[in-house]
N, CA, C and O atoms as a Tripos MOL2 file, in Angstrom:
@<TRIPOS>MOLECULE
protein
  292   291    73     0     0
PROTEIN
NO_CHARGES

@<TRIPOS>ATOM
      1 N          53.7330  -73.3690   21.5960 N.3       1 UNK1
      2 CA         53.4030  -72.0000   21.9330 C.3       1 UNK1
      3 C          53.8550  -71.7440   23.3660 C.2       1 UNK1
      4 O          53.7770  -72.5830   24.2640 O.2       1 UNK1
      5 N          54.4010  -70.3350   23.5160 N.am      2 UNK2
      6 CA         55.0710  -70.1240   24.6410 C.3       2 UNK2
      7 C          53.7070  -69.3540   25.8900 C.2       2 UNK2
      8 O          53.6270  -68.1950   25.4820 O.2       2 UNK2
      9 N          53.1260  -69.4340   26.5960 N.am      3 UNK3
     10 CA         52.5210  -68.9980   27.0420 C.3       3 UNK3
     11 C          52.8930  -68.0180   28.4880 C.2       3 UNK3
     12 O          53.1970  -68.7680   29.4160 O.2       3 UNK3
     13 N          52.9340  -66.6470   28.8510 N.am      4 UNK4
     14 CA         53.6940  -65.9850   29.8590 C.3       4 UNK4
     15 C          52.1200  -65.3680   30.1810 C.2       4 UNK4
     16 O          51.0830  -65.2280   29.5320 O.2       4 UNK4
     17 N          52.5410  -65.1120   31.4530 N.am      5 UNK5
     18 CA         51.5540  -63.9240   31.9410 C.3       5 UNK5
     19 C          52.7960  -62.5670   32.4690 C.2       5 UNK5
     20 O          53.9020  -62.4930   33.0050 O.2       5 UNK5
     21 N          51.9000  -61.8010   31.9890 N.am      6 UNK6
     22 CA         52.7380  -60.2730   32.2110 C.3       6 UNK6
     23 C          51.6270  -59.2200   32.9630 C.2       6 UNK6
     24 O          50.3960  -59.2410   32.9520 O.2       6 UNK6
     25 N          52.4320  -58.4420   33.5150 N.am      7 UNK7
     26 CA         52.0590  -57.4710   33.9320 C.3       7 UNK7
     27 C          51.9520  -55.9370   33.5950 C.2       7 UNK7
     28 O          53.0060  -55.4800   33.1540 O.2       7 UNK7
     29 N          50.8000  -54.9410   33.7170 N.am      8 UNK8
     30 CA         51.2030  -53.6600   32.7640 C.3       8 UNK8
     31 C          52.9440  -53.1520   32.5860 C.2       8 UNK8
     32 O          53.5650  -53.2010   33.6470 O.2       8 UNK8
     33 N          53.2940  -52.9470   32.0490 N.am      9 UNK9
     34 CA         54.7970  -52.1930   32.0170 C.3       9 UNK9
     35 C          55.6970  -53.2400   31.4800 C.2       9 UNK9
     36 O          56.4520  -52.9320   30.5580 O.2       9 UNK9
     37 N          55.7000  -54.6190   32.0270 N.am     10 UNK10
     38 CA         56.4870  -55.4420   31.6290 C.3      10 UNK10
     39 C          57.0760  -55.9150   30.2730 C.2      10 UNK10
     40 O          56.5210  -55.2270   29.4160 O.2      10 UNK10
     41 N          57.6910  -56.5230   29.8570 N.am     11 UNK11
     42 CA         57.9680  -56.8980   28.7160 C.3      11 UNK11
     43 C          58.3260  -58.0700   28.2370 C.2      11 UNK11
     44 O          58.6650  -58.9990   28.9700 O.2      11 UNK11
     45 N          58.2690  -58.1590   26.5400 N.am     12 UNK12
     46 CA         58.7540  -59.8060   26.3720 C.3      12 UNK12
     47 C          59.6580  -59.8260   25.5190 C.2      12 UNK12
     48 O          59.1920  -59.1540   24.5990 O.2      12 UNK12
     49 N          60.7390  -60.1930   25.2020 N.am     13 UNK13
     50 CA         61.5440  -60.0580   24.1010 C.3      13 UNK13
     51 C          61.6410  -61.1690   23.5870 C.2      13 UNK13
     52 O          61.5760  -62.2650   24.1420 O.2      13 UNK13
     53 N          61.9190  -60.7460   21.7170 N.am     14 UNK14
     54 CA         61.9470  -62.0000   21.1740 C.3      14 UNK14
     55 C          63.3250  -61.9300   20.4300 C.2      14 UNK14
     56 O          63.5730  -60.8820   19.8340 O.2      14 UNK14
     57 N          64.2590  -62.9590   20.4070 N.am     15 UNK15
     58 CA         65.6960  -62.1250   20.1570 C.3      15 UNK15
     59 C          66.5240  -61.0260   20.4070 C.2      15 UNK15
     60 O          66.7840  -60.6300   21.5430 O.2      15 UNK15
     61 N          66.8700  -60.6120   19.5560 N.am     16 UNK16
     62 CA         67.5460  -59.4860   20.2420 C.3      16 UNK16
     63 C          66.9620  -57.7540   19.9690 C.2      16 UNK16
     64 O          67.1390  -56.7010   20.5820 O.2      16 UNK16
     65 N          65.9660  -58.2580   18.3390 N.am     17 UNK17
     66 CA         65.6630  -57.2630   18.1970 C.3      17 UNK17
     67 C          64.2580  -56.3980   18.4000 C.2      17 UNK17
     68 O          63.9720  -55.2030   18.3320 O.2      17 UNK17
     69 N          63.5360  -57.6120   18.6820 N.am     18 UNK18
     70 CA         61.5930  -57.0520   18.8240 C.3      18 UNK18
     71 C          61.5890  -57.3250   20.3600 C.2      18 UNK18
     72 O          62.2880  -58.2300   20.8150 O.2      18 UNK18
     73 N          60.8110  -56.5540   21.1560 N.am     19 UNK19
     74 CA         60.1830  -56.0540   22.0620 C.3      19 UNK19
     75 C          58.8150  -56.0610   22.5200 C.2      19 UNK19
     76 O          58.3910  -54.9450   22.2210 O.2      19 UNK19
     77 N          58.0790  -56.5830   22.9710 N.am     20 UNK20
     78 CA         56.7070  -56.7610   23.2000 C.3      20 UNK20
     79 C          56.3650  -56.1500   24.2930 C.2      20 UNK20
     80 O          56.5320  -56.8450   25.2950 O.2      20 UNK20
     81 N          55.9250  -55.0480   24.4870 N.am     21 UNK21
     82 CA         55.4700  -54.6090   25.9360 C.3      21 UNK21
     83 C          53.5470  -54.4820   26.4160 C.2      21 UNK21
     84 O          52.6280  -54.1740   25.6570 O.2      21 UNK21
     85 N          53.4740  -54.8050   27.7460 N.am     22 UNK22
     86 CA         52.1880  -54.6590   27.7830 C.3      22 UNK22
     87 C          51.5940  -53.4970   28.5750 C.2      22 UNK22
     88 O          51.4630  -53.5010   29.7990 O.2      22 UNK22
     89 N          51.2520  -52.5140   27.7650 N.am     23 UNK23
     90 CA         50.8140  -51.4370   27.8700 C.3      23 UNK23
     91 C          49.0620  -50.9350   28.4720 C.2      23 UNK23
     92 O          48.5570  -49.8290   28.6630 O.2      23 UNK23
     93 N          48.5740  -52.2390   28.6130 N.am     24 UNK24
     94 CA         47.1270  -51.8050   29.2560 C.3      24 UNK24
     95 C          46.5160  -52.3550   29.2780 C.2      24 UNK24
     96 O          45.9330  -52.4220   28.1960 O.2      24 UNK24
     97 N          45.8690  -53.4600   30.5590 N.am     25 UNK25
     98 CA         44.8320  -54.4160   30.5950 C.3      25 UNK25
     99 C          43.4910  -54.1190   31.2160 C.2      25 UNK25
    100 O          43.3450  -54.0210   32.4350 O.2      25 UNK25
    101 N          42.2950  -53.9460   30.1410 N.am     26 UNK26
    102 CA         40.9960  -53.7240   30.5590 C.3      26 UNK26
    103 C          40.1800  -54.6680   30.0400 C.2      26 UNK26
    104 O          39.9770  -54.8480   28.8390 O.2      26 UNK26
    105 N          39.3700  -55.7110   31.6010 N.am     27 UNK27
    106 CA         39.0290  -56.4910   31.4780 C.3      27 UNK27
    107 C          39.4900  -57.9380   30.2190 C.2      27 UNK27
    108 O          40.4160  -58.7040   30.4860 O.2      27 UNK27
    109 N          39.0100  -58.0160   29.4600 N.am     28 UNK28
    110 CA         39.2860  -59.0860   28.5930 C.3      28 UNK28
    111 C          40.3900  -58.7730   27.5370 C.2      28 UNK28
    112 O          40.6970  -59.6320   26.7110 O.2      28 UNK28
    113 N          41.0550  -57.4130   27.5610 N.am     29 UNK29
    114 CA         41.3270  -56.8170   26.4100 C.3      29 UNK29
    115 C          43.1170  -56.3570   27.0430 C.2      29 UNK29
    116 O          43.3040  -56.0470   28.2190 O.2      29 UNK29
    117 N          43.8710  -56.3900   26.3470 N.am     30 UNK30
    118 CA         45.2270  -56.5880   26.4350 C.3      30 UNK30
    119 C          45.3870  -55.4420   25.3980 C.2      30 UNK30
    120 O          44.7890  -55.4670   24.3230 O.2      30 UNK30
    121 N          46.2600  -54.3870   25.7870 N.am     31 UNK31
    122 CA         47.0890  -53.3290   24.7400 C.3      31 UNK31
    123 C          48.2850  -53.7080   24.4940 C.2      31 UNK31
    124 O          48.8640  -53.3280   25.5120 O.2      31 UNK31
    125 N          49.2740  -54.3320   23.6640 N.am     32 UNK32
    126 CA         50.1220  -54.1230   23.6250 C.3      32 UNK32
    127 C          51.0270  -53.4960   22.5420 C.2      32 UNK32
    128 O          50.6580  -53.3280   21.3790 O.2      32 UNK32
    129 N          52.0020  -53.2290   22.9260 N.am     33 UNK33
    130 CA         53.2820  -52.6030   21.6850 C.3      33 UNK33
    131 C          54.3660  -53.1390   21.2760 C.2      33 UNK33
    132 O          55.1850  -53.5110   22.1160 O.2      33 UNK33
    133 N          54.6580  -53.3260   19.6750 N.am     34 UNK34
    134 CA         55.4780  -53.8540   19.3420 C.3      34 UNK34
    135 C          56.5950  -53.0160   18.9760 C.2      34 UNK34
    136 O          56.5390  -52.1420   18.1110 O.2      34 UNK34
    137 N          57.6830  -53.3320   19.7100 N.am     35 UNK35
    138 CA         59.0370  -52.6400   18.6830 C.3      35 UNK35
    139 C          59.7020  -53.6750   17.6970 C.2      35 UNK35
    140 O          59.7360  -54.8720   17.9840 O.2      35 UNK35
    141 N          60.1830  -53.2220   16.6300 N.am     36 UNK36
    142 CA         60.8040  -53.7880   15.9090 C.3      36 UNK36
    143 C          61.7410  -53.0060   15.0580 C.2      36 UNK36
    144 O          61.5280  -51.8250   14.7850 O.2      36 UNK36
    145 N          62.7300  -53.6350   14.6600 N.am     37 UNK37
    146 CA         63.3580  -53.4680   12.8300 C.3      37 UNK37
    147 C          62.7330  -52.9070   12.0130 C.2      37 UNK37
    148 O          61.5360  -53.0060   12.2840 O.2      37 UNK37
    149 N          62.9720  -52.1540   10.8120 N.am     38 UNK38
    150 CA         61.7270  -51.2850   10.6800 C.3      38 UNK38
    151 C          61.6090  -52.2060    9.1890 C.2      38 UNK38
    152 O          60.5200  -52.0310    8.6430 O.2      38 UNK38
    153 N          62.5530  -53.1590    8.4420 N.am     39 UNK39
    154 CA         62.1040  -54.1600    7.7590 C.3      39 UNK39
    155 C          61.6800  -55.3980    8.3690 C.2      39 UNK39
    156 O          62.2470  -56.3910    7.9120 O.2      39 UNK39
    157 N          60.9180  -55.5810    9.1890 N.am     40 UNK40
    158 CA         60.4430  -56.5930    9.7920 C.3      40 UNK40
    159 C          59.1420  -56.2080   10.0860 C.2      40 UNK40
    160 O          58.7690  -55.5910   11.0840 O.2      40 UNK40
    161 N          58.1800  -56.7880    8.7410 N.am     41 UNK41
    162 CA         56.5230  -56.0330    9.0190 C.3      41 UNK41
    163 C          55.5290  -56.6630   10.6120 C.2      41 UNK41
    164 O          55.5620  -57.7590   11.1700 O.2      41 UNK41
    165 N          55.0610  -55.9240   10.7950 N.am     42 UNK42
    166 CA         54.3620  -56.0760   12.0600 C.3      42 UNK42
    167 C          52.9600  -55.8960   11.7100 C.2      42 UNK42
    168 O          52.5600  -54.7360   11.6100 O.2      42 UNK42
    169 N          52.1250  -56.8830   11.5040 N.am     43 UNK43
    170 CA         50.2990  -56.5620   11.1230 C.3      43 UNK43
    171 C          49.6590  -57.4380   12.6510 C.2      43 UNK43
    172 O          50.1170  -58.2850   13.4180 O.2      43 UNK43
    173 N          48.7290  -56.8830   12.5650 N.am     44 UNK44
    174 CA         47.4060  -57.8590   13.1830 C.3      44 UNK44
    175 C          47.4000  -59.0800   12.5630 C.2      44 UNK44
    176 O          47.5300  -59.1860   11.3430 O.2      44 UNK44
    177 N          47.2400  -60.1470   13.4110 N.am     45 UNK45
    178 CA         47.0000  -61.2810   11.9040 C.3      45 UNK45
    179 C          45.6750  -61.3470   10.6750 C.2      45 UNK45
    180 O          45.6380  -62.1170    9.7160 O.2      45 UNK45
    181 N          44.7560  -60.4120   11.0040 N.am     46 UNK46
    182 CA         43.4020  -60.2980    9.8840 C.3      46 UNK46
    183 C          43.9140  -59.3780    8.6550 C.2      46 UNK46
    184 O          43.4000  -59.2220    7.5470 O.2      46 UNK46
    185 N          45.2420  -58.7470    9.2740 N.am     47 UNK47
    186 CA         45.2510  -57.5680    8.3000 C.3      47 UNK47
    187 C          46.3240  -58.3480    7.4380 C.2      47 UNK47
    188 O          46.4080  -58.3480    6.2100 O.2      47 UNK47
    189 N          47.0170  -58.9240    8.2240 N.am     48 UNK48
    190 CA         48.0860  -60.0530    7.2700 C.3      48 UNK48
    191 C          47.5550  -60.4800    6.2400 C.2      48 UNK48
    192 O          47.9430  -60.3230    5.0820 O.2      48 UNK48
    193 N          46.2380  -61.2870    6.7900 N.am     49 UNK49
    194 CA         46.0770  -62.5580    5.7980 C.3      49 UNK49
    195 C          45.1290  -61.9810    4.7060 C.2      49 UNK49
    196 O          45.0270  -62.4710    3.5810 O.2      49 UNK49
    197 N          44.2120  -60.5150    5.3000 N.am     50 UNK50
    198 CA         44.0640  -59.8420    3.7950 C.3      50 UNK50
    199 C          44.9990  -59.5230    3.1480 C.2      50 UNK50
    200 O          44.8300  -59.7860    1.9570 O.2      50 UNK50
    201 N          46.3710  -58.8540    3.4780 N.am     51 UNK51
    202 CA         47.2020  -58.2880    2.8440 C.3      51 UNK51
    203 C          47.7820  -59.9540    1.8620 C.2      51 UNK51
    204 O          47.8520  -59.8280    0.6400 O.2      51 UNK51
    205 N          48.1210  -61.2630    2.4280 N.am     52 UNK52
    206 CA         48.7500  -62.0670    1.7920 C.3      52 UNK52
    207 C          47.5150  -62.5440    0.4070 C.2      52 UNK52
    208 O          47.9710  -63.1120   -0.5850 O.2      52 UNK52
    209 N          46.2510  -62.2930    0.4820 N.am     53 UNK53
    210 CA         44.8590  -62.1820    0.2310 C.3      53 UNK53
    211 C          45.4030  -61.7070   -1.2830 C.2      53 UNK53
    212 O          45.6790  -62.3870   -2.2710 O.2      53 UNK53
    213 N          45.4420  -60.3520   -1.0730 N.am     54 UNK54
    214 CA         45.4140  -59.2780   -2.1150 C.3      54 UNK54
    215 C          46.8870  -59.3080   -2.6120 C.2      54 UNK54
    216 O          47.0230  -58.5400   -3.5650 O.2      54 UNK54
    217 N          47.6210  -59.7220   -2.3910 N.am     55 UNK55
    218 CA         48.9850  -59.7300   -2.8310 C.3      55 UNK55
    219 C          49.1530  -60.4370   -4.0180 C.2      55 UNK55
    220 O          50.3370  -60.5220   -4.3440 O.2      55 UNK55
    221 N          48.1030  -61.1490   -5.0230 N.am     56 UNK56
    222 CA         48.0040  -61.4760   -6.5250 C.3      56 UNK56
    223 C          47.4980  -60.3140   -7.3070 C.2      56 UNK56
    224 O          47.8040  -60.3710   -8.4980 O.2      56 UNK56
    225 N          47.0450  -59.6370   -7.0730 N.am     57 UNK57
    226 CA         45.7980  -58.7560   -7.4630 C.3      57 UNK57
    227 C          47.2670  -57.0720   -7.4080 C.2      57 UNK57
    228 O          47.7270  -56.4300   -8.3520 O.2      57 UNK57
    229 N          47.4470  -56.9850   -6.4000 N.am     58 UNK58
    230 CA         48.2130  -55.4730   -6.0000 C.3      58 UNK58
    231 C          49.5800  -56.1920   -5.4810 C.2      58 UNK58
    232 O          49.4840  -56.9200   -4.4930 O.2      58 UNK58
    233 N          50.7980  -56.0270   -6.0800 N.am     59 UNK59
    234 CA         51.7050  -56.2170   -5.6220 C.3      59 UNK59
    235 C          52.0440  -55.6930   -4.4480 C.2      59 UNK59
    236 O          52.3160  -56.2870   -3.4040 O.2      59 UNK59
    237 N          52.0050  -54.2430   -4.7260 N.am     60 UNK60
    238 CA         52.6050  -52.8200   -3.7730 C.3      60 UNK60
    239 C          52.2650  -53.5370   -2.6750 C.2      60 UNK60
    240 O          53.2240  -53.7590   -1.9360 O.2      60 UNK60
    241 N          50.5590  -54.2550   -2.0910 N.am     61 UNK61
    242 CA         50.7340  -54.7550   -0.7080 C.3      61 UNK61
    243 C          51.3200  -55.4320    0.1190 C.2      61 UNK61
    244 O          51.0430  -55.6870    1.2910 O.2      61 UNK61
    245 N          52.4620  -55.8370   -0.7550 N.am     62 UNK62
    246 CA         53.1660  -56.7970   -0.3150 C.3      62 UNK62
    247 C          54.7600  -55.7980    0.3910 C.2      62 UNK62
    248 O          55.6190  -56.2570    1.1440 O.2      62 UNK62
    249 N          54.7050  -54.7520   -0.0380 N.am     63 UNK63
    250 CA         55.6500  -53.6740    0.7350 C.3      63 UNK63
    251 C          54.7610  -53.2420    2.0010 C.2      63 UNK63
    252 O          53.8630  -52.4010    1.9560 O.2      63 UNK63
    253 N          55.0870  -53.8270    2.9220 N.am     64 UNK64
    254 CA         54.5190  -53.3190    4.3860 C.3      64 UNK64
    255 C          55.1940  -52.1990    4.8390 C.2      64 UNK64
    256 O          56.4040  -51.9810    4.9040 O.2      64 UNK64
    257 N          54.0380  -51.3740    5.2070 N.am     65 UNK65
    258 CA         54.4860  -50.3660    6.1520 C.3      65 UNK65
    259 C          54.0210  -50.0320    7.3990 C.2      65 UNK65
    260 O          52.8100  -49.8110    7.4060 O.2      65 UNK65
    261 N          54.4860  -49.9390    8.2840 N.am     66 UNK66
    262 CA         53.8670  -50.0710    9.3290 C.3      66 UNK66
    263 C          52.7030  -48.8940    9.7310 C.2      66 UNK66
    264 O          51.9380  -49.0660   10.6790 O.2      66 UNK66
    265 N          52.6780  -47.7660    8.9420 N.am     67 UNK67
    266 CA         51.1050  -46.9230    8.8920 C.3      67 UNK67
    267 C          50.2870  -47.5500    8.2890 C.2      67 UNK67
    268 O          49.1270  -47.1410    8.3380 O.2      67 UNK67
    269 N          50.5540  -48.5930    7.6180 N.am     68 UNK68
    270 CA         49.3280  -49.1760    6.7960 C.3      68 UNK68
    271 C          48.7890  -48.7730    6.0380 C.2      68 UNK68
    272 O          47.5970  -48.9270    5.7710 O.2      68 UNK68
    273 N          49.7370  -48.0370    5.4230 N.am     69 UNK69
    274 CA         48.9400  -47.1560    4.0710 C.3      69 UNK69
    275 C          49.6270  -47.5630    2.8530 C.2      69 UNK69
    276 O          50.8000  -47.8420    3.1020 O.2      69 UNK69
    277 N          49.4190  -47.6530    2.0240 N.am     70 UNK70
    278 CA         49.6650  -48.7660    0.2780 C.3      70 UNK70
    279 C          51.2170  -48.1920    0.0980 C.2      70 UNK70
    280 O          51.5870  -47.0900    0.5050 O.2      70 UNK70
    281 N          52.0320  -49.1470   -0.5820 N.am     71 UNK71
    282 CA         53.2290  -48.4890   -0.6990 C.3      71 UNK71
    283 C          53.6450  -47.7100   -1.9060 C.2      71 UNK71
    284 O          54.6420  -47.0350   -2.1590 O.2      71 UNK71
    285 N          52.3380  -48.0840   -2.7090 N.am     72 UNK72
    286 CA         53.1480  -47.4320   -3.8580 C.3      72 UNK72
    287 C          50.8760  -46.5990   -4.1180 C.2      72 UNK72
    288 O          49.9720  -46.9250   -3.3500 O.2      72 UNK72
    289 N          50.7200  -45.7820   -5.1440 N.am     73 UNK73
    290 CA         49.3940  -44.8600   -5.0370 C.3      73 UNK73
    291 C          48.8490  -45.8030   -6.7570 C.2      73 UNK73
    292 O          47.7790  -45.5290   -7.2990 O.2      73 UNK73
@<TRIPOS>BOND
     1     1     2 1
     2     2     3 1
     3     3     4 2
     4     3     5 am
     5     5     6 1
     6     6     7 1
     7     7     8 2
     8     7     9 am
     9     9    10 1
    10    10    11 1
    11    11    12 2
    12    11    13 am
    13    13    14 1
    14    14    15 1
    15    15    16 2
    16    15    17 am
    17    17    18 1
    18    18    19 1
    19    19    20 2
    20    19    21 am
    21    21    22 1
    22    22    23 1
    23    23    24 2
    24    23    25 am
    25    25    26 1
    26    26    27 1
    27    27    28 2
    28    27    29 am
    29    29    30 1
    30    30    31 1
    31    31    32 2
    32    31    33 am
    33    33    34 1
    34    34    35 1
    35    35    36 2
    36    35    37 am
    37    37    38 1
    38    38    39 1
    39    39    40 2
    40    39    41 am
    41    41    42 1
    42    42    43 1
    43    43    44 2
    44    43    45 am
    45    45    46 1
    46    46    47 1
    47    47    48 2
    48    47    49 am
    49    49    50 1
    50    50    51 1
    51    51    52 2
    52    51    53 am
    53    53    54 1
    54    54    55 1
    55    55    56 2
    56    55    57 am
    57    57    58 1
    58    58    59 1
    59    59    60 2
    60    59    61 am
    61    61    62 1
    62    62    63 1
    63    63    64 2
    64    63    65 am
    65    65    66 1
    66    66    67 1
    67    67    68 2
    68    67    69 am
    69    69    70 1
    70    70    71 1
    71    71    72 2
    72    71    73 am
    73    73    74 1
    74    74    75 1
    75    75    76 2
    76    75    77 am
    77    77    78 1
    78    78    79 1
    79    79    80 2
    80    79    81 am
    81    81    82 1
    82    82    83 1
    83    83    84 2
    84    83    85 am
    85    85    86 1
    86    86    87 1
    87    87    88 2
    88    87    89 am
    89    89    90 1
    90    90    91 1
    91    91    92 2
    92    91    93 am
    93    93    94 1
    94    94    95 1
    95    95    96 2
    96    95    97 am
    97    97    98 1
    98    98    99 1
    99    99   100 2
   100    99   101 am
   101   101   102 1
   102   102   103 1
   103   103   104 2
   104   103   105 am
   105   105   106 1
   106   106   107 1
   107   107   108 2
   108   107   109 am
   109   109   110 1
   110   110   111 1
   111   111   112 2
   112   111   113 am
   113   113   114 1
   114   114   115 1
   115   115   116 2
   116   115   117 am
   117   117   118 1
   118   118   119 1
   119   119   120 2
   120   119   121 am
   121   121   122 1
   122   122   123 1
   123   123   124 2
   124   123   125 am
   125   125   126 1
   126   126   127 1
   127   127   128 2
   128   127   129 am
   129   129   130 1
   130   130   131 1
   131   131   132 2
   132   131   133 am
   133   133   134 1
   134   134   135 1
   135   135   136 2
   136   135   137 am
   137   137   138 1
   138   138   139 1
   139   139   140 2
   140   139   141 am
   141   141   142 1
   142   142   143 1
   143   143   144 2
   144   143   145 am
   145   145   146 1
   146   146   147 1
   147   147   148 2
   148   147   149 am
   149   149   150 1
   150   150   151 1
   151   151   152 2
   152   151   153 am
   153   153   154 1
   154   154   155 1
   155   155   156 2
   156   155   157 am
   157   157   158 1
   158   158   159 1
   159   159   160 2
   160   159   161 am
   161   161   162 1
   162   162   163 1
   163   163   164 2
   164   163   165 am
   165   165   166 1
   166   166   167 1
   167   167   168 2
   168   167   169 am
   169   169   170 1
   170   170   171 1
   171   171   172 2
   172   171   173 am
   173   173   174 1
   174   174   175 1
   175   175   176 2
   176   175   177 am
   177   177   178 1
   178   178   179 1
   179   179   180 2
   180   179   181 am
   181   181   182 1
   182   182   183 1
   183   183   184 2
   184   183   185 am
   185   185   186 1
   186   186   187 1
   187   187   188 2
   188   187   189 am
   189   189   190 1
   190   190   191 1
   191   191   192 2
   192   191   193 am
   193   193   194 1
   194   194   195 1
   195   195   196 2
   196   195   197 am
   197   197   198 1
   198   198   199 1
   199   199   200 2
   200   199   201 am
   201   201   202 1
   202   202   203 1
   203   203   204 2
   204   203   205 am
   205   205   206 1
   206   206   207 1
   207   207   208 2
   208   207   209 am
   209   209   210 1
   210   210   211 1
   211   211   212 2
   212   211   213 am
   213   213   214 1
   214   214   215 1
   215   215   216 2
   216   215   217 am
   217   217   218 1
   218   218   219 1
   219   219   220 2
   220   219   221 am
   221   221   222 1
   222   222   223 1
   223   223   224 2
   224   223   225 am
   225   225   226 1
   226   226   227 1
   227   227   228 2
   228   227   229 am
   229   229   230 1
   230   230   231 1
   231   231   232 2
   232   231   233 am
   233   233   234 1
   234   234   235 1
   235   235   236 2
   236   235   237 am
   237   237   238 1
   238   238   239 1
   239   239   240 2
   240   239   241 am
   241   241   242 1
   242   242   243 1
   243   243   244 2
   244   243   245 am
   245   245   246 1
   246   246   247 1
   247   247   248 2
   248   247   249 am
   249   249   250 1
   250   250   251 1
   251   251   252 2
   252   251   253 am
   253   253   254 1
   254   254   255 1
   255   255   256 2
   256   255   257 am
   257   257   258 1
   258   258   259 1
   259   259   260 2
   260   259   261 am
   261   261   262 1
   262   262   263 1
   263   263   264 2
   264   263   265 am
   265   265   266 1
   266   266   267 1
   267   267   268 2
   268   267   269 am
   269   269   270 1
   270   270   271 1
   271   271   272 2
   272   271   273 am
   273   273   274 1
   274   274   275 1
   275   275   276 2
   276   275   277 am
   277   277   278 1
   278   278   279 1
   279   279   280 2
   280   279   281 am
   281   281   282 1
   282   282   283 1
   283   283   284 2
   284   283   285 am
   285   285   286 1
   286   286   287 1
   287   287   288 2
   288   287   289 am
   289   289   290 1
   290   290   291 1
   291   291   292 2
@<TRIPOS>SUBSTRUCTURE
     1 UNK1         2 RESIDUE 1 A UNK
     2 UNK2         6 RESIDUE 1 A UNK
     3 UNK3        10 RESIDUE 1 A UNK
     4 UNK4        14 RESIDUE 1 A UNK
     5 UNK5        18 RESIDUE 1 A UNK
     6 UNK6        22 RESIDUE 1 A UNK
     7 UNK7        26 RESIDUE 1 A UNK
     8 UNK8        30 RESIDUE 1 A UNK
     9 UNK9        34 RESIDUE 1 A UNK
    10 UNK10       38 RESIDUE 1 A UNK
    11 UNK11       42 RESIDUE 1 A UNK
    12 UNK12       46 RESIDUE 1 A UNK
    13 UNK13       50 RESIDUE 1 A UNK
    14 UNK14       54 RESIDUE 1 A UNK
    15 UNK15       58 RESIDUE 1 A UNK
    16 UNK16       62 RESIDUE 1 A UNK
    17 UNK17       66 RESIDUE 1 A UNK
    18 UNK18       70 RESIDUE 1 A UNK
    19 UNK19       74 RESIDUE 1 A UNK
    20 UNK20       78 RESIDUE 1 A UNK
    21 UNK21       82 RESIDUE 1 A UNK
    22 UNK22       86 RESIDUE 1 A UNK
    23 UNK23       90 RESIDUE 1 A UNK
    24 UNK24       94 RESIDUE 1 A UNK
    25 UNK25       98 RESIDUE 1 A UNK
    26 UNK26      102 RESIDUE 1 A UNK
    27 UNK27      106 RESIDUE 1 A UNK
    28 UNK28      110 RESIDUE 1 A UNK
    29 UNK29      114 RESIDUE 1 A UNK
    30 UNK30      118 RESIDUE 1 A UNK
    31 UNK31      122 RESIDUE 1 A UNK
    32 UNK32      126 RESIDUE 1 A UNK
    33 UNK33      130 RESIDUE 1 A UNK
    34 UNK34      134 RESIDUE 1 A UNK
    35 UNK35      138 RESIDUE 1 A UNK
    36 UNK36      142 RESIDUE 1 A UNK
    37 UNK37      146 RESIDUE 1 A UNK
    38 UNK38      150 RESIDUE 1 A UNK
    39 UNK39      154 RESIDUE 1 A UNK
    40 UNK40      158 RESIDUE 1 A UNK
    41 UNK41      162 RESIDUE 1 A UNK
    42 UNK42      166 RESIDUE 1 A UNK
    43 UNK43      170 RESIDUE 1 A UNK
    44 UNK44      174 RESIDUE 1 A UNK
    45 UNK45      178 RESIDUE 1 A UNK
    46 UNK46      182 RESIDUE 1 A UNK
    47 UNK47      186 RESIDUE 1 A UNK
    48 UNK48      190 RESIDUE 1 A UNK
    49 UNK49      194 RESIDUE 1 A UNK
    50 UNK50      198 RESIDUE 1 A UNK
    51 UNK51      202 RESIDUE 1 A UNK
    52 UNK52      206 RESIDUE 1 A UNK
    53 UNK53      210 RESIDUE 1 A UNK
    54 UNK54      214 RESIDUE 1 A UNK
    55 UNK55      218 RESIDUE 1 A UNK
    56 UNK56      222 RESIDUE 1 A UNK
    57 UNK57      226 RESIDUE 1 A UNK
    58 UNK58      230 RESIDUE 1 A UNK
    59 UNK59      234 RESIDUE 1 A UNK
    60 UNK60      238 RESIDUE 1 A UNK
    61 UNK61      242 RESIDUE 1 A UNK
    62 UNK62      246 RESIDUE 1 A UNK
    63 UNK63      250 RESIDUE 1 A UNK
    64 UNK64      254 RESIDUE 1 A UNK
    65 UNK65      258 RESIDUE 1 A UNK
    66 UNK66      262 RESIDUE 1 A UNK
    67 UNK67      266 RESIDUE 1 A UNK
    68 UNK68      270 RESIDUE 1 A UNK
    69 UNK69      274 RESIDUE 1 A UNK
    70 UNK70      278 RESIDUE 1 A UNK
    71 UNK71      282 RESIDUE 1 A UNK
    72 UNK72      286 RESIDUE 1 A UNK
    73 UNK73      290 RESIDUE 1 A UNK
């Protein structure tokens, strides 16, 4: 694991195409923003591992979108 300390505004890149910026540190709590590819899903990891969770049950969850709303109704 790569461990950096950053500063508000700064950034981290990972290849050529995602972007990590840190957008707001209050007290214990870190904001940040991800850019990416727009086929390259981006979750929280809790929301992942429900989504990899439910992915026997509901296929569609397995189409990520980055609003987080089901891909198919």
């Amino acid at each position: 694991m790569l461990v950096l300390s950053r500063k508000v505004g700064e950034k981290i890149r990972i290849g050529d195409d995602i972007v990590i910026t840190i957008t707001a540190i209050a007290g214990e709590r870190v904001r940040i923003g991800v850019t990416g590819p727009m086929h390259i899903p981006i979750h929280r990891e809790e929301v992942y591992h429900r989504i990899q969770g439910e992915a026997v049950d509901e296929p569609c969850l397995t189409d990520s979108v980055r609003n987080s709303a089901p891909a198919c109704s």
